[in-house]
C-alpha positions, -999 to +999 in steps of 0.1 A: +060-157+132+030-175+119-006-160+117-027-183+128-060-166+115-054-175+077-085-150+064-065-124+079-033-126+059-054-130+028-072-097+039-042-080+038-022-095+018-055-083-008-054-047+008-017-047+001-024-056-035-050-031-039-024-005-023+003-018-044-023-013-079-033+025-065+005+030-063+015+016-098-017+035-115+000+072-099+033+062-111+023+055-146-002+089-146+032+106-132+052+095-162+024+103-188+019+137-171+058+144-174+072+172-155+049+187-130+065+226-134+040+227-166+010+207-159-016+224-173-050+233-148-066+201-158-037+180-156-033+190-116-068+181-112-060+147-129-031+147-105-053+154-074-083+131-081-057+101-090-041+108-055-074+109-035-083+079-051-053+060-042-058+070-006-080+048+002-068+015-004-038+029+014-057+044+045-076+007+044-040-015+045-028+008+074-063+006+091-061-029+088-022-039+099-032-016+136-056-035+142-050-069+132-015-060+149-030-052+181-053-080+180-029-108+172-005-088+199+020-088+169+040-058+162+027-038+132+062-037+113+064-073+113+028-081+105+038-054+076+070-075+065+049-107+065+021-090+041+049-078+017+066-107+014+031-128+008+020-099-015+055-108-035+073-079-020+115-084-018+122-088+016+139-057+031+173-058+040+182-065+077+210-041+096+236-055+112 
């Protein structure tokens, strides 16, 4: 499958970045925090503003794959696949 609207893909394929970045920046908060059992107060709220930051970018990916789905009348899961893999994403295995 080939997008044929090239400003698309690179709207995604930034939006996947940006996603991929909020993901990475929790992960390494995660491992700084250490165990979350005994966060303190502050470190939760660190926890919880980290996490509503990172929403976004992901809300805006997923906003942006339905509708660039629907209006290439492309399914979302592959228009997803193609984003990864031009975002430098390992293709997923296949079943079968």
């Amino acid at each position: 499958m080939k997008i044929e609207h090239s400003d698309a893909l690179d709207e995604l394929v930034e939006l996947q970045e940006a996603s991929d970045e909020a993901h990475a920046g929790l992960m390494r908060l995660q491992e700084e925090l250490g165990d979350a059992a005994q966060w303190t107060d502050e470190q939760h709220v660190t926890w919880r503003d980290a996490w509503e930051d990172a929403r976004e970018p992901w809300w805006l990916l997923d906003t942006a794959l339905e509708h660039y789905a629907e209006t290439m009348g492309v399914e979302r899961d592959d228009l997803e696949a193609m984003v990864k893999e031009a975002a430098g994403h390992a293709p997923l295995p296949t079943a079968g």
